[in-house]
N, C-alpha and C positions, 0 to 999 in steps of 0.2 A: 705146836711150834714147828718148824720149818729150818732143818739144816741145812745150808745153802752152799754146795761142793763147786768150787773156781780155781781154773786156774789164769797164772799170772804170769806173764812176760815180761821179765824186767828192762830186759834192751827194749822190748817196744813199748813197753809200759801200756802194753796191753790187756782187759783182763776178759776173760769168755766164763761163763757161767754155766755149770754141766748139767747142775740140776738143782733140785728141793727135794728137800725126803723129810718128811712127816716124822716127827717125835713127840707123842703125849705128853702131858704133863708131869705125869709120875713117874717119867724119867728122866725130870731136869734136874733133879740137887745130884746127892753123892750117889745113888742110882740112875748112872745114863749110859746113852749109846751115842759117844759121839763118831762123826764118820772115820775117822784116823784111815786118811788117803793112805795108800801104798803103791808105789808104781812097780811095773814090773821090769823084768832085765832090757827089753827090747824098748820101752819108754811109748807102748804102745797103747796100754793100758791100764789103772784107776780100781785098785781094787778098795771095796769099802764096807764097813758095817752099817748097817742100819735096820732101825725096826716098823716102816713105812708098810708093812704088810702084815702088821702084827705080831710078829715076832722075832726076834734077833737074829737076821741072816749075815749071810759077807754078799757083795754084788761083785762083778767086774762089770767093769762102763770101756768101751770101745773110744779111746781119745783119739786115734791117730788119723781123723780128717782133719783134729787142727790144732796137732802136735806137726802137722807134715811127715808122718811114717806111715805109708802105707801098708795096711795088712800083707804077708805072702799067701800066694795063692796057692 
């Protein structure tokens, strides 16, 4: 199964699609990993859990080419 991480612009009622991340089966009932987004202070970034590499990590995903916040350099 396939958890499908988007996000969602309501004034533009736009939606962009960040990614898929792989979830076995035997983590879909009351054993799972779901991705429980978390942004960070600067709204730059998408941290998430998932276990797409076999085992339960946390990722951060780099959003701000289309949040429009550019990284600091």
């Amino acid at each position: 199964m396939n958890r499908r991480l988007i996000l969602y612009n309501v004034q533009e009622r736009r939606r962009v699609d960040i990614g898929r991340f792989f979830a076995p089966k035997e983590l879909d009932g009351e054993i799972r990993c779901d991705l429980h987004p978390r942004w960070s202070r600067d709204e730059k970034w998408v941290c998430i859990d998932s276990v797409h590499e076999g085992s339960r990590q946390v990722y951060v995903v780099d959003v701000s080419p289309i949040v429009g916040r550019p990284p600091e350099k």
